[in-house]
C-alpha positions, 0 to 999 in steps of 0.5 A: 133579908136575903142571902144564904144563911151562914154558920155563926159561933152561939157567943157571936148571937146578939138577939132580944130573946122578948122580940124572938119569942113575942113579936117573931113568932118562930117555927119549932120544928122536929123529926127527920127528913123522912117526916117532920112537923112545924108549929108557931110558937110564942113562948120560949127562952134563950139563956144559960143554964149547966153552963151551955147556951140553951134555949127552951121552947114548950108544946102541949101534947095535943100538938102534932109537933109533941111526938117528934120532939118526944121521939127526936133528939135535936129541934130547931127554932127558926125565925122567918123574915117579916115577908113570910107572914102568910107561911106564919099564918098557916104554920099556926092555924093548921095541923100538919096532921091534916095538911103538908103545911111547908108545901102549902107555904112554899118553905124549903127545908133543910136538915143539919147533921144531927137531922133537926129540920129548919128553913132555908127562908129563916134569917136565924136558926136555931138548932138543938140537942135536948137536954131535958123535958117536964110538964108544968104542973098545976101545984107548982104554979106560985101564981094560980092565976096562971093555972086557970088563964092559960089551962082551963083544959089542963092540957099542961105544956111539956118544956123542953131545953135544948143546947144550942148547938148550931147557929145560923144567920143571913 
């Protein structure tokens, strides 16, 4: 998909929210243009919720990502284009503690006016003021089978539900 991406109303997006977050694998990114951090994420959620568009998104605070959704105020989550497998690759294999994981995959940011980082290579962004964070808690699982599959070091995700406050699309 090439082109420009172009600001679009969030009642115009039409997306499988299952594709997005399972087989899309988008960029969660957060900080300001000054230093910044992305991850591979794989689970997140695109709905309503006190009547504004919201997407979700969860880290776990042993990412890099962690203390700049904790610090900022906006996030964005950017879906790349199957060409850019290998930016993936690298995004969810390596710390941006360790290494400069946007130069090392040749992705060129961009910053919105709320300052939330994306990628101009993205065929969606989607970009978000925090509205609300919790750690999911091991006595609030209903199925305990969840807890012990996916926390086995009890490195609880922090969710995040952010309003969707910028679309864009090529």
């Amino acid at each position: 998909m090439s082109g420009q991406l172009q600001e679009m109303e969030i009642r115009d997006l039409s997306c499988d929210v299952f594709q997005v977050f399972q087989h899309a694998t988008p960029l969660l990114s957060a900080g300001s243009a000054e230093k910044f951090n992305t991850m591979v994420i794989g689970w997140g959620g695109l709905g309503t919720l006190w009547g504004k568009a919201v997407c979700t998104v969860y880290v776990r605070p042993q990412r890099y990502t962690y203390e700049f959704m904790e610090r900022e105020n906006a996030f964005s989550v950017s879906v790349l284009p199957p060409e850019c497998r290998e930016a993936l690759r690298v995004c969810g294999s390596e710390s941006g503690r360790d290494v400069d994981k946007v130069k090392k995959c040749g992705l060129t940011p961009a910053f919105n006016a709320l300052g939330a980082p994306y990628f101009e290579q993205a065929q969606l962004v989607l970009v978000c003021r925090k509205l609300y964070a919790d750690d999911l808690r091991p006595e609030k699982f209903t199925d305990q089978s969840l807890d012990g599959r996916w926390y086995p070091e009890h490195d609880y995700h922090r969710m995040y539900a952010g309003e969707v406050v910028q679309v864009l699309k090529k």
